[in-house]
Backbone as CSV, one residue per row, in Angstrom:
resi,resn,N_x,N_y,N_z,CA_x,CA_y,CA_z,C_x,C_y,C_z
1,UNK,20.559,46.123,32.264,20.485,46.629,33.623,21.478,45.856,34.480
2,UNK,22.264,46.311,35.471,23.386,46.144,35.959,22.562,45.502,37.577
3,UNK,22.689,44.354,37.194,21.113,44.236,38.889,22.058,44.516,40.475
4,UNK,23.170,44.736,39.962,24.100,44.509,41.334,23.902,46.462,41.955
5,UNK,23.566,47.324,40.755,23.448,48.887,41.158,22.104,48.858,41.412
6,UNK,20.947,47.886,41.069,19.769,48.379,40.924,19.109,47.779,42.195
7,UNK,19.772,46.854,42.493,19.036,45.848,43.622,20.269,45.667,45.219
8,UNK,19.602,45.459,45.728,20.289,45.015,47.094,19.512,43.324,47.028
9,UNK,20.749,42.943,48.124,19.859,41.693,49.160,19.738,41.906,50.093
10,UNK,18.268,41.181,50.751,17.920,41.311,51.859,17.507,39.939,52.372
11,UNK,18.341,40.552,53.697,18.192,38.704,54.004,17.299,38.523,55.319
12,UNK,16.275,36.920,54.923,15.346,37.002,56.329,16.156,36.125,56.497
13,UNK,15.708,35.551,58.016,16.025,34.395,58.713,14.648,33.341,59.346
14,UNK,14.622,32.278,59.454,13.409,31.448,59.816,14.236,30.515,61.062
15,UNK,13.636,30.478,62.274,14.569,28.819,62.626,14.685,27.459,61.963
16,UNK,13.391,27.397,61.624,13.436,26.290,60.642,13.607,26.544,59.372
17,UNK,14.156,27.043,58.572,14.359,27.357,57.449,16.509,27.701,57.292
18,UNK,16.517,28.603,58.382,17.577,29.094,58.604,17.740,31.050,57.528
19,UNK,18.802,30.443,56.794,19.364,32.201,56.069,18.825,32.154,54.728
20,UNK,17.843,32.967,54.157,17.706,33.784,52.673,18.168,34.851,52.409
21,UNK,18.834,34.609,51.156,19.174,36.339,50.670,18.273,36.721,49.497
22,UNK,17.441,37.867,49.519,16.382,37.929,48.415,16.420,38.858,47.844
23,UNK,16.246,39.554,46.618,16.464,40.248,45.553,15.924,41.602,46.583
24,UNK,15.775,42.537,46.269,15.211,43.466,46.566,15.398,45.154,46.286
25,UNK,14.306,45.507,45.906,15.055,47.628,45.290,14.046,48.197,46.143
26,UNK,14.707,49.666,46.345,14.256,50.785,46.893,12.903,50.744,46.886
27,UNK,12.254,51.274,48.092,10.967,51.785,47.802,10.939,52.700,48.808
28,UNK,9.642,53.573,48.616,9.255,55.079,49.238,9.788,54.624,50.241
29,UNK,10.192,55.303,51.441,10.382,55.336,52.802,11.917,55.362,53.056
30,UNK,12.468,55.566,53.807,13.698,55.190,54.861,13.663,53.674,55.121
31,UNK,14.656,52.968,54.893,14.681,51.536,54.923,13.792,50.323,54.238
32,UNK,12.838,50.671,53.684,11.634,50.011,52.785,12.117,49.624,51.514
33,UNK,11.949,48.289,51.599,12.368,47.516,50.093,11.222,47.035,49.208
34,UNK,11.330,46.611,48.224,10.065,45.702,47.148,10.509,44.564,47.136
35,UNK,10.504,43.081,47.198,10.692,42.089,47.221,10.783,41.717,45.185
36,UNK,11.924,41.713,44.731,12.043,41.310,43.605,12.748,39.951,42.745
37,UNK,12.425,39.015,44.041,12.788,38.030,43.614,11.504,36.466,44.297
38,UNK,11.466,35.506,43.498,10.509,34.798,44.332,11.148,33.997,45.024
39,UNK,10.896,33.495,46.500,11.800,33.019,48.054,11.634,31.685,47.254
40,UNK,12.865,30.822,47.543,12.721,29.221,47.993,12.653,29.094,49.187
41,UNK,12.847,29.383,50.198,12.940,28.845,51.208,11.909,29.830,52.768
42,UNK,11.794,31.041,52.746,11.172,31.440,53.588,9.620,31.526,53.576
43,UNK,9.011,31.816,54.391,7.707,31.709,54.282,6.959,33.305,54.327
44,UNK,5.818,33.400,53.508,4.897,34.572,53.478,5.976,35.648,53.244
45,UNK,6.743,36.034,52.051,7.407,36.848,51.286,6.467,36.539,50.184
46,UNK,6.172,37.406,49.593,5.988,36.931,47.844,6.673,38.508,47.042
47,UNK,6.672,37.877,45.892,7.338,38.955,44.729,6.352,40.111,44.921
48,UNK,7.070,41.179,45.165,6.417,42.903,45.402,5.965,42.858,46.378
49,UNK,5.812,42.433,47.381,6.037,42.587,49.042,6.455,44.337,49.140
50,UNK,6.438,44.814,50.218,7.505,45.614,50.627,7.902,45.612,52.236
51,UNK,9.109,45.357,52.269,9.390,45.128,53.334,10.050,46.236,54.473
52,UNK,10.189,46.372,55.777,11.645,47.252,56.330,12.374,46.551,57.006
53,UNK,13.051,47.098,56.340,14.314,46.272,56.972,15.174,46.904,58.073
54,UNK,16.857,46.649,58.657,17.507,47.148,59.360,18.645,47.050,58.538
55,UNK,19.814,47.669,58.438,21.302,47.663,58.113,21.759,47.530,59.148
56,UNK,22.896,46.327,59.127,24.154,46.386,60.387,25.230,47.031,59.687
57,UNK,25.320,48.349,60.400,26.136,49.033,60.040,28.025,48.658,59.969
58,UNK,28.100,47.637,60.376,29.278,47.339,61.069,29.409,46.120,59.599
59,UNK,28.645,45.275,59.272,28.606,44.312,58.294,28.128,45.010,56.585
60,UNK,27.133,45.670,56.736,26.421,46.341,55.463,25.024,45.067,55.283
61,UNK,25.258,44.574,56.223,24.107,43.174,55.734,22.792,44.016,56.230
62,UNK,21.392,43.619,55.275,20.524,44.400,55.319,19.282,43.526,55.595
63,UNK,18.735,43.614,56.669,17.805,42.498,57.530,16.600,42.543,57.431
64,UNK,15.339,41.630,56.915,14.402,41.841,57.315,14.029,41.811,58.656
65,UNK,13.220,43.081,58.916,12.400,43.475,59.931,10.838,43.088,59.870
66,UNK,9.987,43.649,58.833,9.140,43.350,59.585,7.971,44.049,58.060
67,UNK,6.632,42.990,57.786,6.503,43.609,56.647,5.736,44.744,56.787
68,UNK,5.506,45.664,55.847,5.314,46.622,54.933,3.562,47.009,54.583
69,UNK,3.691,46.222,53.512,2.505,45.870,52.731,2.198,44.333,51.296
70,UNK,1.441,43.853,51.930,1.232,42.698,50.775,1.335,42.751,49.468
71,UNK,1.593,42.405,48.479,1.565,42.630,46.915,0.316,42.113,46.811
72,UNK,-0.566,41.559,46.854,-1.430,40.280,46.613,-0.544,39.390,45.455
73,UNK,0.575,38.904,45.153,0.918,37.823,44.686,0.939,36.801,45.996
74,UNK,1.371,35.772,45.319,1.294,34.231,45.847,2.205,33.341,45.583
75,UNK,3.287,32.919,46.781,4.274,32.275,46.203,3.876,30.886,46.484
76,UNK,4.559,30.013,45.144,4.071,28.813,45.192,5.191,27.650,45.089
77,UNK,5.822,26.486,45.547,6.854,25.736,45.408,6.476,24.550,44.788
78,UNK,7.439,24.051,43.902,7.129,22.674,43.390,8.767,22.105,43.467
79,UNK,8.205,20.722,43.433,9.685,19.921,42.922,8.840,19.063,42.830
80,UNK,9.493,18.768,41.368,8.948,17.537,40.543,9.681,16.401,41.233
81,UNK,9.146,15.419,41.367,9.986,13.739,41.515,10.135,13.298,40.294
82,UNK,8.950,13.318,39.334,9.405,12.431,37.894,10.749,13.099,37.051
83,UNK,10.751,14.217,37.029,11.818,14.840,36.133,12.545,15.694,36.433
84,UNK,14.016,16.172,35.910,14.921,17.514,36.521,14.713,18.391,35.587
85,UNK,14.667,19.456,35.821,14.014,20.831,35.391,14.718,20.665,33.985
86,UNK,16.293,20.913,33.587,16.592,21.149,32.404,16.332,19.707,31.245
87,UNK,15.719,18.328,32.005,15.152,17.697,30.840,13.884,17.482,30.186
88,UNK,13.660,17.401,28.681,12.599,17.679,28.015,11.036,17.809,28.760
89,UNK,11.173,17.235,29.965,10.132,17.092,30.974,9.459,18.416,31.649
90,UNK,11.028,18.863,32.151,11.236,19.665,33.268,11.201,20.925,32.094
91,UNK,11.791,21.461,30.806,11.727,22.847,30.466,9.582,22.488,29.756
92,UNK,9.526,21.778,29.563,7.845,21.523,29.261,7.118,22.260,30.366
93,UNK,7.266,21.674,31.501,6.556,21.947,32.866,6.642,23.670,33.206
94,UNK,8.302,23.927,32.924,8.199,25.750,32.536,7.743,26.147,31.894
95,UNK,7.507,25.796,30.743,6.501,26.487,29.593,5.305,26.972,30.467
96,UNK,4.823,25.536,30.676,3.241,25.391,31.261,2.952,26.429,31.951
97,UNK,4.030,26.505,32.836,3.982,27.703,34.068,3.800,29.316,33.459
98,UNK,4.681,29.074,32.810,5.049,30.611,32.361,3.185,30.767,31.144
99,UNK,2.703,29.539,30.448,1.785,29.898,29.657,0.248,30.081,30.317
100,UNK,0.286,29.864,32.058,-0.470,29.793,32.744,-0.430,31.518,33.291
101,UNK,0.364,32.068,33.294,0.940,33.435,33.560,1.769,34.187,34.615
102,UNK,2.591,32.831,35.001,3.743,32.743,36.392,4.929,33.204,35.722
103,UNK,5.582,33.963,36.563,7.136,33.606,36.512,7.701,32.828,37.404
104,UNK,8.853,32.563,37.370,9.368,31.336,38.161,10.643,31.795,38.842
105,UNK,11.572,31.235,39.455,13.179,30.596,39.659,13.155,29.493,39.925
106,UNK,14.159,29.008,39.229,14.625,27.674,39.193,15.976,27.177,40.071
107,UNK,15.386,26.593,41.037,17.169,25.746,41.960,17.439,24.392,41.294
108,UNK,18.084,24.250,39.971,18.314,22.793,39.871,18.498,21.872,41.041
109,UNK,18.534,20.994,40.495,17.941,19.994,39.537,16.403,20.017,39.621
110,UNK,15.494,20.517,40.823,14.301,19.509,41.011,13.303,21.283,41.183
111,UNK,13.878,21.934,42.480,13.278,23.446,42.936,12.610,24.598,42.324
112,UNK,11.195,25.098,41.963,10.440,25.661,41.597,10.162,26.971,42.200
113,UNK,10.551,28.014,42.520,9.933,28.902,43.477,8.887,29.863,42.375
114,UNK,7.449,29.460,42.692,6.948,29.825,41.450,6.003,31.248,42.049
115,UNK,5.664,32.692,41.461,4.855,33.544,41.431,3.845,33.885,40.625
116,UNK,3.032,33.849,41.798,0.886,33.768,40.870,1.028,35.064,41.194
117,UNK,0.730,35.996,39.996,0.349,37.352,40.439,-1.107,37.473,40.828
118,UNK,-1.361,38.571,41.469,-2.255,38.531,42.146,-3.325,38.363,41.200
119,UNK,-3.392,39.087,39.323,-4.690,38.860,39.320,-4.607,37.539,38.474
120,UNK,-4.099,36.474,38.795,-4.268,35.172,38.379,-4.823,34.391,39.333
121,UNK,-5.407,33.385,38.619,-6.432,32.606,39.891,-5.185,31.482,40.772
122,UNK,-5.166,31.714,41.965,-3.959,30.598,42.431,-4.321,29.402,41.551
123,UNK,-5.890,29.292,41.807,-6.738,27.494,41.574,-6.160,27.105,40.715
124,UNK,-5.778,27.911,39.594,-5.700,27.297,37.839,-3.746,26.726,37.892
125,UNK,-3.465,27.231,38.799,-2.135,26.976,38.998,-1.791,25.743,40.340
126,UNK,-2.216,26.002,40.996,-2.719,24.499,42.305,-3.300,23.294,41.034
127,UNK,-3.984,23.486,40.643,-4.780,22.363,39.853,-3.790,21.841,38.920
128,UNK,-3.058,23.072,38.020,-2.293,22.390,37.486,-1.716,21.148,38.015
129,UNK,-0.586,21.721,38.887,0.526,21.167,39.630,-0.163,19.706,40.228
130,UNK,-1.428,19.809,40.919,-1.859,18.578,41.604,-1.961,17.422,40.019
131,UNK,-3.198,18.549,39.159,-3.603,17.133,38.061,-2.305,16.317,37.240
132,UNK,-0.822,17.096,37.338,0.543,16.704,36.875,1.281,15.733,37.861
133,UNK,0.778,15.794,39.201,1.158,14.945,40.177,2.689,15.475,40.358
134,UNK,2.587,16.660,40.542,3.815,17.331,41.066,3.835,17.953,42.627
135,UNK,4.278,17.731,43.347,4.124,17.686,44.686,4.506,19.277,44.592
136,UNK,3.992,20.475,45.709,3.856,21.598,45.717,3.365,21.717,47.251
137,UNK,3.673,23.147,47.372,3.277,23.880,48.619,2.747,25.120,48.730
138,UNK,1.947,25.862,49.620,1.246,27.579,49.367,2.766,27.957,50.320
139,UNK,3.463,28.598,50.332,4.639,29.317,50.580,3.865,31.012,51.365
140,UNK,3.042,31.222,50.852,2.857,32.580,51.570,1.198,32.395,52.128
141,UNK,1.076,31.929,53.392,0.245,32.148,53.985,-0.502,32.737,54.459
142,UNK,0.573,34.346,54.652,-0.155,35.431,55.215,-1.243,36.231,53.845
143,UNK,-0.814,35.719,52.665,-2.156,36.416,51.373,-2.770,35.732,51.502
144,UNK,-4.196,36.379,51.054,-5.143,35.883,50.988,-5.398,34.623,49.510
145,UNK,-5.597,33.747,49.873,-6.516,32.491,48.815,-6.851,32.934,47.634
């Protein structure tokens, strides 16, 4: 699959955060996207979101507006301090994730942007991360717990 025909970016903005550009494909409506990528940096996006957006017609840049509907996923952030993702430490800790039933993206060296689908328990994935002593954050506030 050619992701550059299948997907657009869509980019939010935060003040404190500043510019994301995030995966995103068509959905029902006039301007309505699916969120197909998991955020590092913005808050209350999670993977399958749907969002609307705006086009500046003058740029082609394609803006979040304003959301849609919730996925019930749950985005979750980690960065390890003890280890960098690609050593024996750090691809272990992906396993874990992925055998817990997350997918991930990875920002080397340290950046986790991790997705709990909805019907996974966040807890079993929070617990992880705390009982590993990996420092983490709830990233999407607006789903529910």
């Amino acid at each position: 699959m050619d992701i550059q025909q299948s997907f657009v970016k869509v980019q939010f903005y935060e003040a404190d955060v500043g510019y994301e550009n995030i995966w995103a494909s068509a959905a029902e409506g006039p301007d309505a996207y699916i969120i197909e990528s998991v955020p590092f940096f913005v808050y209350d996006i999670s993977l399958k979101d749907i969002v609307l957006t705006k086009r500046n017609e003058e740029t082609g840049v394609i803006s979040y507006k304003r959301m849609l509907s919730k996925s019930g996923h749950k985005t979750v952030r980690a960065r390890p301090d003890q280890f960098i993702l690609d050593s024996p430490d750090g691809k272990a800790f992906l396993s874990r994730l992925r055998s817990l039933g997350c997918e991930f993206e990875t920002l080397p060296p340290r950046l986790v942007a991790i997705d709990v689908p909805s019907d996974l328990a966040l807890k079993n994935v929070i617990g992880y991360l705390t009982d590993a002593a990996i420092p983490w954050e709830y990233a999407d506030q607006s789903a529910d717990l």
